[in-house]
PDB file of the backbone (N, CA, C, O) and the ligand in Angstrom, with CONECT records:
HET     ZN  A 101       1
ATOM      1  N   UNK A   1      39.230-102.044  21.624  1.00  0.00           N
ATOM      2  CA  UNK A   1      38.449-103.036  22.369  1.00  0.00           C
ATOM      3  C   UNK A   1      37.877-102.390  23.630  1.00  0.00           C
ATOM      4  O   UNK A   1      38.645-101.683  24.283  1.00  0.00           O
ATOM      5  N   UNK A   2      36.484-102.567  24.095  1.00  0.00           N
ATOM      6  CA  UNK A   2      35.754-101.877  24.660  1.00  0.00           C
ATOM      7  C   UNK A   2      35.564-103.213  26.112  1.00  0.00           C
ATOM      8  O   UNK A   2      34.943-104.249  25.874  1.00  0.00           O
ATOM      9  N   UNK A   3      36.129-102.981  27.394  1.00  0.00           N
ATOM     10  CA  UNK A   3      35.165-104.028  28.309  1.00  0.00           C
ATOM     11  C   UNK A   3      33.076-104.042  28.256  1.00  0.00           C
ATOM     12  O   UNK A   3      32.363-103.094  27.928  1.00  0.00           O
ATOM     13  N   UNK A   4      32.604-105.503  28.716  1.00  0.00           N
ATOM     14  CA  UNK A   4      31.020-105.208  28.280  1.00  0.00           C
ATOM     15  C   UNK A   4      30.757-105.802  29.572  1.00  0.00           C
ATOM     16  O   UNK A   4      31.350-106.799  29.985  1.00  0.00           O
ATOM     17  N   UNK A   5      30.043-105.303  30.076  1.00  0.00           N
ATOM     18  CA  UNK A   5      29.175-106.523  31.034  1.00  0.00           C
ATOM     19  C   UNK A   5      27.382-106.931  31.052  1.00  0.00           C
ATOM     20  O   UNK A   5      26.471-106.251  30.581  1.00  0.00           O
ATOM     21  N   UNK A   6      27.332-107.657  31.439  1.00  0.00           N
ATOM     22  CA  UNK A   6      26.088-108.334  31.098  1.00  0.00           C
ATOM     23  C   UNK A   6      24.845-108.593  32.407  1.00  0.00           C
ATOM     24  O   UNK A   6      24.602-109.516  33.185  1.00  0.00           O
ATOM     25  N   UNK A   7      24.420-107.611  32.211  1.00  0.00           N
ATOM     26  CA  UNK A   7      23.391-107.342  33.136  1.00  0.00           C
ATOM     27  C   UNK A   7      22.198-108.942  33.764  1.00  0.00           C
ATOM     28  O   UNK A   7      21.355-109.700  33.285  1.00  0.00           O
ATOM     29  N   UNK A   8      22.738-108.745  34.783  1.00  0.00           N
ATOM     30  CA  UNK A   8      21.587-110.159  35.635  1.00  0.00           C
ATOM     31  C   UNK A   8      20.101-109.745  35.991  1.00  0.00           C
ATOM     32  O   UNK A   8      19.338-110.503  36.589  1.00  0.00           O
ATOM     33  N   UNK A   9      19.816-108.683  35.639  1.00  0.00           N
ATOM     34  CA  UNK A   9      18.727-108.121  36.231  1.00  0.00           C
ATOM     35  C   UNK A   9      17.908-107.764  34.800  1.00  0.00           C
ATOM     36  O   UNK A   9      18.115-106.986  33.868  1.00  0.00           O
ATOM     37  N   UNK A  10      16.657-108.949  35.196  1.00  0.00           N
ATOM     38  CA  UNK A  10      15.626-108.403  33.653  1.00  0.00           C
ATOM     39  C   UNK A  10      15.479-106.880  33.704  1.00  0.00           C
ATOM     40  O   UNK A  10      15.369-106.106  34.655  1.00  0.00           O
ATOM     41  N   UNK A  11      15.515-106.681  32.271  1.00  0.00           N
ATOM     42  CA  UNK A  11      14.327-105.288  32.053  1.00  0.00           C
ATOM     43  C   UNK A  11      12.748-105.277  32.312  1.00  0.00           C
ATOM     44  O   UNK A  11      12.281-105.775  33.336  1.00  0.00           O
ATOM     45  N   UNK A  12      12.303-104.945  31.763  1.00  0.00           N
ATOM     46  CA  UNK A  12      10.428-104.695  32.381  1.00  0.00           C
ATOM     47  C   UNK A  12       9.930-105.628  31.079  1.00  0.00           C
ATOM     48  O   UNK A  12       8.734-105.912  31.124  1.00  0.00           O
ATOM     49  N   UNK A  13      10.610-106.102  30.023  1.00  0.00           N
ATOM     50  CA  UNK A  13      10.291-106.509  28.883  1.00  0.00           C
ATOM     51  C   UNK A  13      10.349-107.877  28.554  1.00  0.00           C
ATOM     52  O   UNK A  13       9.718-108.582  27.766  1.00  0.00           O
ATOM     53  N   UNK A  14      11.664-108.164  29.704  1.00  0.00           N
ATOM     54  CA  UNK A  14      12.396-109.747  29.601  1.00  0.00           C
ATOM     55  C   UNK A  14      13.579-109.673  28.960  1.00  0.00           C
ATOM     56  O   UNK A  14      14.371-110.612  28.880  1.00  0.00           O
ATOM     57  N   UNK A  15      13.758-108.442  28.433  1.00  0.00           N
ATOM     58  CA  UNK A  15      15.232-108.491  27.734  1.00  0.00           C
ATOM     59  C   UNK A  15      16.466-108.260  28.911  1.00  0.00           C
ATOM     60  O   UNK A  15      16.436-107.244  29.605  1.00  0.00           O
ATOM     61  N   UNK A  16      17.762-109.484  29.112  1.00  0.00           N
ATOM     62  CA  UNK A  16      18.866-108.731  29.824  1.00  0.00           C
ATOM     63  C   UNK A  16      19.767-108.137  28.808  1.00  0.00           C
ATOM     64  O   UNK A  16      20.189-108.697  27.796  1.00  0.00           O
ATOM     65  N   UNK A  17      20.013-106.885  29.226  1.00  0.00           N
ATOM     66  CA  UNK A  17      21.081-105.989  28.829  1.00  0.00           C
ATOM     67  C   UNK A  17      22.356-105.902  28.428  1.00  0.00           C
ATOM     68  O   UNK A  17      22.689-104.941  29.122  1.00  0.00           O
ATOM     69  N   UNK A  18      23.155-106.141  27.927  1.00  0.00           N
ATOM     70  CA  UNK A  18      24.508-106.199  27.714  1.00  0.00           C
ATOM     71  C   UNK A  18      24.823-104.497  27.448  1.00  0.00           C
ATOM     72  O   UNK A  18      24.381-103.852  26.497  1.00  0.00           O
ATOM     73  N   UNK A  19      25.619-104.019  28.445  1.00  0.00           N
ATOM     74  CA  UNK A  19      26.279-102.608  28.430  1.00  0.00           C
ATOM     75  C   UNK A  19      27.913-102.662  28.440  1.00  0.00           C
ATOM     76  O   UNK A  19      28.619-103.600  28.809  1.00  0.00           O
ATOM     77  N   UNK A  20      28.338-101.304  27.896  1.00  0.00           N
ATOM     78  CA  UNK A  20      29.626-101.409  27.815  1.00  0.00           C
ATOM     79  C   UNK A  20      30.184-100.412  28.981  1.00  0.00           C
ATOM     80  O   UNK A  20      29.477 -99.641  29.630  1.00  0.00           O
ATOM     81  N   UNK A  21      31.531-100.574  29.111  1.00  0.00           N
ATOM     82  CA  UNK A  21      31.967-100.280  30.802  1.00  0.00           C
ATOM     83  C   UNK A  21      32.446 -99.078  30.440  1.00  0.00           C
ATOM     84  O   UNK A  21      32.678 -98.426  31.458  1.00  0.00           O
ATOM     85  N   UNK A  22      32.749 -98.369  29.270  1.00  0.00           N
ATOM     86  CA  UNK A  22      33.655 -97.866  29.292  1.00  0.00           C
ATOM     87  C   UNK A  22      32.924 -96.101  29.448  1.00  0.00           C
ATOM     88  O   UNK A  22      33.601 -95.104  29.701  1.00  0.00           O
ATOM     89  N   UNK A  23      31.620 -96.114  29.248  1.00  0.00           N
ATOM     90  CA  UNK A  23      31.147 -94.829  30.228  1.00  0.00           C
ATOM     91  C   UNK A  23      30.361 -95.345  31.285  1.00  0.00           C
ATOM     92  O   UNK A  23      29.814 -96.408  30.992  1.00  0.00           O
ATOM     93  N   UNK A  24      30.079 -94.814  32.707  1.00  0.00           N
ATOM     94  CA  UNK A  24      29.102 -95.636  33.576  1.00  0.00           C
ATOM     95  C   UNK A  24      27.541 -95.168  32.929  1.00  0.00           C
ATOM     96  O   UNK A  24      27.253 -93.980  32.786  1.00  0.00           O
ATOM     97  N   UNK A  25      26.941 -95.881  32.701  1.00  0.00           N
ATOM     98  CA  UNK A  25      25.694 -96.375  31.869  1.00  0.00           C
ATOM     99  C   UNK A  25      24.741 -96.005  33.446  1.00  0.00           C
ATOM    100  O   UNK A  25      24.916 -96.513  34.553  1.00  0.00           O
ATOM    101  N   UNK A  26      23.905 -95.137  33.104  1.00  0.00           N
ATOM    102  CA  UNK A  26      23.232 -95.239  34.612  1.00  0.00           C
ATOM    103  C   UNK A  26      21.877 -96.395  34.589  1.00  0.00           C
ATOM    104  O   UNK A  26      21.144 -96.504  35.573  1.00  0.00           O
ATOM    105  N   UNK A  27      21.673 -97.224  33.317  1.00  0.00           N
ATOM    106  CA  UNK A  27      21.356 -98.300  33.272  1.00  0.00           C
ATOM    107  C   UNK A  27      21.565 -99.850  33.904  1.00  0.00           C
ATOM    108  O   UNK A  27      20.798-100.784  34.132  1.00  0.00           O
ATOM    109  N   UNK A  28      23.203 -99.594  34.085  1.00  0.00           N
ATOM    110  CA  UNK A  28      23.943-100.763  34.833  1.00  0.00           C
ATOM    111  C   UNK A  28      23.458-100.776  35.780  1.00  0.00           C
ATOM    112  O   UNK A  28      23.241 -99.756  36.433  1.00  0.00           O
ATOM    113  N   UNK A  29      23.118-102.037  36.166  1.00  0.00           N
ATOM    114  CA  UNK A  29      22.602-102.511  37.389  1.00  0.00           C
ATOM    115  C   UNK A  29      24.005-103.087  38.553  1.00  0.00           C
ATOM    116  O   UNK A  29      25.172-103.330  38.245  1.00  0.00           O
ATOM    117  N   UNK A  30      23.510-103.149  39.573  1.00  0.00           N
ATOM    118  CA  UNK A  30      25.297-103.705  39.943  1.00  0.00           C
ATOM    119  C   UNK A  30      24.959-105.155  40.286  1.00  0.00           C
ATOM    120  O   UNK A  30      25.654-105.654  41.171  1.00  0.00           O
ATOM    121  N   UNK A  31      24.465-105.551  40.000  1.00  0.00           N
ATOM    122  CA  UNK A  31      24.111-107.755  39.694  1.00  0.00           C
ATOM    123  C   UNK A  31      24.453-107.712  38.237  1.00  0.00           C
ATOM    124  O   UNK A  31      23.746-108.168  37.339  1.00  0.00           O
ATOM    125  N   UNK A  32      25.956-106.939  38.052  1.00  0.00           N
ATOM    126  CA  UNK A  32      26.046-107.445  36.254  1.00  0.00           C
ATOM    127  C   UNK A  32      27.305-108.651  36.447  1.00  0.00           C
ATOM    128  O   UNK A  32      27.821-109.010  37.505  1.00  0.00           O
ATOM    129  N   UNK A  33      27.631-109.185  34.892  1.00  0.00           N
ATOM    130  CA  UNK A  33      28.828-110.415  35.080  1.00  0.00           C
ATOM    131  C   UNK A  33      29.836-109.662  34.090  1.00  0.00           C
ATOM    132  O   UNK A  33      29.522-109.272  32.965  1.00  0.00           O
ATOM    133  N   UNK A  34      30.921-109.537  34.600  1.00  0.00           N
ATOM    134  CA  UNK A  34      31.672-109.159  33.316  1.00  0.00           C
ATOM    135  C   UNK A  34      32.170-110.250  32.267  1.00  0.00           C
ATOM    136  O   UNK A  34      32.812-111.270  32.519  1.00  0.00           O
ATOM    137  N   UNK A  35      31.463-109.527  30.314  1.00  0.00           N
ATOM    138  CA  UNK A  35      31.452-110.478  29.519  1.00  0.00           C
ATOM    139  C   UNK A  35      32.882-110.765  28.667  1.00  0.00           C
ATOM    140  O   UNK A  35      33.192-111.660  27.881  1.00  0.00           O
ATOM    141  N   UNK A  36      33.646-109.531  29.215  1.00  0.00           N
ATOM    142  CA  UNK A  36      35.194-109.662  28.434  1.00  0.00           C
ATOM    143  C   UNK A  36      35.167-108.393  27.444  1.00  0.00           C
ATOM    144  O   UNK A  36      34.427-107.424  27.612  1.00  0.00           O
ATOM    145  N   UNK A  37      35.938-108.520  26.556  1.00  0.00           N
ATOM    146  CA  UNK A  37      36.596-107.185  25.953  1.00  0.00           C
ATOM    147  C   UNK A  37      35.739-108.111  24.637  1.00  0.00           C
ATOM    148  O   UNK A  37      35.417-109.268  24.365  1.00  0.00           O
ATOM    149  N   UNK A  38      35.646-106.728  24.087  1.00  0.00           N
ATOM    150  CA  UNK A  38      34.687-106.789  22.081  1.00  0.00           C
ATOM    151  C   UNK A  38      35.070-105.705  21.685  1.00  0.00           C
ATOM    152  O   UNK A  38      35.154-104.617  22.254  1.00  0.00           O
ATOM    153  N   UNK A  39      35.477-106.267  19.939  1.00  0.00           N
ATOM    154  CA  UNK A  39      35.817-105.220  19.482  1.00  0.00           C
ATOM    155  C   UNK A  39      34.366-103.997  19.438  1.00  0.00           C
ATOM    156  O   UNK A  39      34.481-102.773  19.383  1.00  0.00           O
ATOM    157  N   UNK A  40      33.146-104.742  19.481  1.00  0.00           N
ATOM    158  CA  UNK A  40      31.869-103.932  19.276  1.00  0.00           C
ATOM    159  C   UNK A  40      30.893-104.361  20.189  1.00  0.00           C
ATOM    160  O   UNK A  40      30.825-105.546  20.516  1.00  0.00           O
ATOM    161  N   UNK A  41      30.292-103.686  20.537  1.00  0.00           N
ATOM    162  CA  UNK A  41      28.708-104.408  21.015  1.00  0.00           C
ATOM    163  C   UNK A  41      28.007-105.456  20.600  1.00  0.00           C
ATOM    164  O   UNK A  41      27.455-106.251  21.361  1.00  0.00           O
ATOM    165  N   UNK A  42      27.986-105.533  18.887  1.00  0.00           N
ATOM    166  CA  UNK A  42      27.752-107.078  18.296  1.00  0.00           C
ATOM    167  C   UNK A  42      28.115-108.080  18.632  1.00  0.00           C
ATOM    168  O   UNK A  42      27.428-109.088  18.794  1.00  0.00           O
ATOM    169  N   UNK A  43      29.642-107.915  18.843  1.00  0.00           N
ATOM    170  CA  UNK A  43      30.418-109.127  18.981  1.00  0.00           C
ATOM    171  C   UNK A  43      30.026-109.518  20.545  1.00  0.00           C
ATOM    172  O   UNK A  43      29.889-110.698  20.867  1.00  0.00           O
ATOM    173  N   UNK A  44      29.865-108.489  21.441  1.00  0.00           N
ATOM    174  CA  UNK A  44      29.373-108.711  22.861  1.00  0.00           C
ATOM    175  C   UNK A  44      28.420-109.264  22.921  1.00  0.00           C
ATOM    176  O   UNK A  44      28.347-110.202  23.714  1.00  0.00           O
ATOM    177  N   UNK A  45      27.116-108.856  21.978  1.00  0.00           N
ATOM    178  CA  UNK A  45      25.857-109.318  22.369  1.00  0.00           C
ATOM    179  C   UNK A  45      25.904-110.682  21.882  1.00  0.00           C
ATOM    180  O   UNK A  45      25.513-111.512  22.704  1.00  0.00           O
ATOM    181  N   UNK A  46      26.368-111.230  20.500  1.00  0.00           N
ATOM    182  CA  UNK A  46      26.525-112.366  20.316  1.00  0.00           C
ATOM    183  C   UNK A  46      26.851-113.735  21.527  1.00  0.00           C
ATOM    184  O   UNK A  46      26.369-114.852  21.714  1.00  0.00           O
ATOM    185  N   UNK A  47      27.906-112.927  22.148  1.00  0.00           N
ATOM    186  CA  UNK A  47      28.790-114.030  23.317  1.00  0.00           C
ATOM    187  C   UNK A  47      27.518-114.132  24.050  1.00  0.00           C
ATOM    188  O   UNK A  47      26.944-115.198  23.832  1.00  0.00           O
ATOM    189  N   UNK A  48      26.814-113.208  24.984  1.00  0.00           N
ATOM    190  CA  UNK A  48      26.111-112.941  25.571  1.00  0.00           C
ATOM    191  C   UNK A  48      24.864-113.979  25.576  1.00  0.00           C
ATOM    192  O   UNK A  48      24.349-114.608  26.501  1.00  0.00           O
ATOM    193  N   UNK A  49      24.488-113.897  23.753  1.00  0.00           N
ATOM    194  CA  UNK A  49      23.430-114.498  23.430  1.00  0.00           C
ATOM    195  C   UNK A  49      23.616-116.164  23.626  1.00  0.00           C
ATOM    196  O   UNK A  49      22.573-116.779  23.845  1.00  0.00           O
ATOM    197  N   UNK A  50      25.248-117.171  23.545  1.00  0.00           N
ATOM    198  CA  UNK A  50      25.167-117.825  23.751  1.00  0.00           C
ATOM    199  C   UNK A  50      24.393-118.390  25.342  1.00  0.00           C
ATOM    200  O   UNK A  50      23.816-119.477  25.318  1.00  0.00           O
ATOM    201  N   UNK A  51      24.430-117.709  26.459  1.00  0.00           N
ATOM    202  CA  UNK A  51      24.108-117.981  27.726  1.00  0.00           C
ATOM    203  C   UNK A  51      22.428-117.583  27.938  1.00  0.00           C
ATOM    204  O   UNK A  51      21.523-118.184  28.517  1.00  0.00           O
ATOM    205  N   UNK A  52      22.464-116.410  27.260  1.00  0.00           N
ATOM    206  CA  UNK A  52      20.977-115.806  27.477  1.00  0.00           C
ATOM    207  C   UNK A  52      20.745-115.491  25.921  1.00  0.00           C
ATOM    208  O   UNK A  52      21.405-114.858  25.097  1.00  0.00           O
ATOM    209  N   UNK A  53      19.305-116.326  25.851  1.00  0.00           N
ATOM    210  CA  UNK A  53      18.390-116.120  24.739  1.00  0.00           C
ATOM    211  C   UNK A  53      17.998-114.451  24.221  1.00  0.00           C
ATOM    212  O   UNK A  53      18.215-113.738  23.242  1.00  0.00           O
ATOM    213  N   UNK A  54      17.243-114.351  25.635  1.00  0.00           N
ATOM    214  CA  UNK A  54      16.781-112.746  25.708  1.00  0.00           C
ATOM    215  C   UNK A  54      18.131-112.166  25.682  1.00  0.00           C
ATOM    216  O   UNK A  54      17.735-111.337  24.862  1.00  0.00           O
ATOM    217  N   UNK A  55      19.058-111.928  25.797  1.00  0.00           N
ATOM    218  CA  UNK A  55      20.405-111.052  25.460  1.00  0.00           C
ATOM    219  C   UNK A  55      20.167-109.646  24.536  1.00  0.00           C
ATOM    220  O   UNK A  55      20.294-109.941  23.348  1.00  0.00           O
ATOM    221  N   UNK A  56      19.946-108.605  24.674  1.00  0.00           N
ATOM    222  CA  UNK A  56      19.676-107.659  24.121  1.00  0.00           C
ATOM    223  C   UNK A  56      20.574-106.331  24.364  1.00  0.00           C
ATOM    224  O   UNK A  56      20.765-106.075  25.553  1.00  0.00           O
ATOM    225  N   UNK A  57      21.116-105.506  23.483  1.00  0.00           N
ATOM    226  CA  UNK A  57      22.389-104.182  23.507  1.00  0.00           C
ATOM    227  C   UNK A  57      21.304-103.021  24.446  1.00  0.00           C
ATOM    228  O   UNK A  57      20.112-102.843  24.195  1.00  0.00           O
ATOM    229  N   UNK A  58      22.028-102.392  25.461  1.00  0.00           N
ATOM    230  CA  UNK A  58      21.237-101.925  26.332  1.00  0.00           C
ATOM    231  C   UNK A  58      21.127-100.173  25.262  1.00  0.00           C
ATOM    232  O   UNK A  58      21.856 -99.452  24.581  1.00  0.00           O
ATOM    233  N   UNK A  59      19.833-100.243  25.708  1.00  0.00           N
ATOM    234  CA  UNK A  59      19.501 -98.777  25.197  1.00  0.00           C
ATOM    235  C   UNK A  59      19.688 -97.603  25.018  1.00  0.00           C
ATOM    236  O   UNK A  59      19.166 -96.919  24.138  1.00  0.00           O
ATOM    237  N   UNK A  60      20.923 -97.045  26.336  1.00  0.00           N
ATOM    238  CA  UNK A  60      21.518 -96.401  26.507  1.00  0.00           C
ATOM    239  C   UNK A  60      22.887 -96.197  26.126  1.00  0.00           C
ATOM    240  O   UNK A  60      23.263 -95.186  25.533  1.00  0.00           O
ATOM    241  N   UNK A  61      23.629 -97.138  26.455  1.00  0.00           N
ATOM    242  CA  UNK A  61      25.272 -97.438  26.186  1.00  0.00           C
ATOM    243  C   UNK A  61      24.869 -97.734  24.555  1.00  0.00           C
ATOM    244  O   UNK A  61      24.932 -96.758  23.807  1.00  0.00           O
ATOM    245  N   UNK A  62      24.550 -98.749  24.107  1.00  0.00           N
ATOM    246  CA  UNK A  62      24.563 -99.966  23.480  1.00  0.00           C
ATOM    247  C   UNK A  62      23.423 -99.499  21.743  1.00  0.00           C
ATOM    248  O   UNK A  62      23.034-100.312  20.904  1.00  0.00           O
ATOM    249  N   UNK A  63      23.243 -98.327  21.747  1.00  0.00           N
ATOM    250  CA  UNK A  63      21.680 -98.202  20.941  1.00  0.00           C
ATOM    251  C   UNK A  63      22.027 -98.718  19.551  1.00  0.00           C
ATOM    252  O   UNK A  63      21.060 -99.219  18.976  1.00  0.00           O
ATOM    253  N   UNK A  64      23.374 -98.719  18.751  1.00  0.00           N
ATOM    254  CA  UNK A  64      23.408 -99.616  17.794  1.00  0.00           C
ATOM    255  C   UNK A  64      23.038-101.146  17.699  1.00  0.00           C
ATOM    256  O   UNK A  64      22.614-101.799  16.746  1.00  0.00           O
ATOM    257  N   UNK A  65      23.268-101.425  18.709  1.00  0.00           N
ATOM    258  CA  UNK A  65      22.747-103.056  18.919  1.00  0.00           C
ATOM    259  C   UNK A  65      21.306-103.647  19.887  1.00  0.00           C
ATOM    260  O   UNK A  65      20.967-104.803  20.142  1.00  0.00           O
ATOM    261  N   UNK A  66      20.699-102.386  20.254  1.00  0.00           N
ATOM    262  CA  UNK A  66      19.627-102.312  20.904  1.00  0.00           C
ATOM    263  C   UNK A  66      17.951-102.903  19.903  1.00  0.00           C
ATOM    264  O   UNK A  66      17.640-102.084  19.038  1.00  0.00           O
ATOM    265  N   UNK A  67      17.398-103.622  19.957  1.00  0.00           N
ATOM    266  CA  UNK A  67      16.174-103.930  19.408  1.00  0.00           C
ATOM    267  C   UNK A  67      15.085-104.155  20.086  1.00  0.00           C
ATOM    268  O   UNK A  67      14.954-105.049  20.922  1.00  0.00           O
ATOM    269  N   UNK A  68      14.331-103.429  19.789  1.00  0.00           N
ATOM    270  CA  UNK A  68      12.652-103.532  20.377  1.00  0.00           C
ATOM    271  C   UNK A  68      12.058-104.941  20.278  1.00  0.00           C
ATOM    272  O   UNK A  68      10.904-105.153  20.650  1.00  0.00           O
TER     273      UNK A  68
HETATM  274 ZN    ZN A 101      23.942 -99.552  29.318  1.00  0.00          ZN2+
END
């Protein structure tokens, strides 16, 4: 189980970010919320997606769950 947090700060696109903690992501913004422990990024972005529509796996940390 990986901690995730969930970035408050749009991208340039409208997508917010969901990154995982467990390398520092030089993506992380520090206006993030922490989203809790996932076994995966899926399962993160899912939770995520309940609060935020735009909810998207950040590009860097996250590129399995990342979508254009
Ligand atoms: Zn990231």
């Amino acid at each position: 189980m990986a901690k995730y947090s969930f970035s408050l700060g749009k991208q340039a696109n409208g997508d917010y970010w969901v990154h995982v903690d467990k390398s520092p992501c030089p993506a992380l913004p520090n206006n993030s919320l922490p989203l809790g422990r996932f076994e995966n990024s899926r399962r993160a972005l899912q939770e995520a997606k309940k609060t935020q529509s735009a909810a998207n796996g950040c590009k860097h940390c996250c590129p399995e769950c990342h979508t254009k």
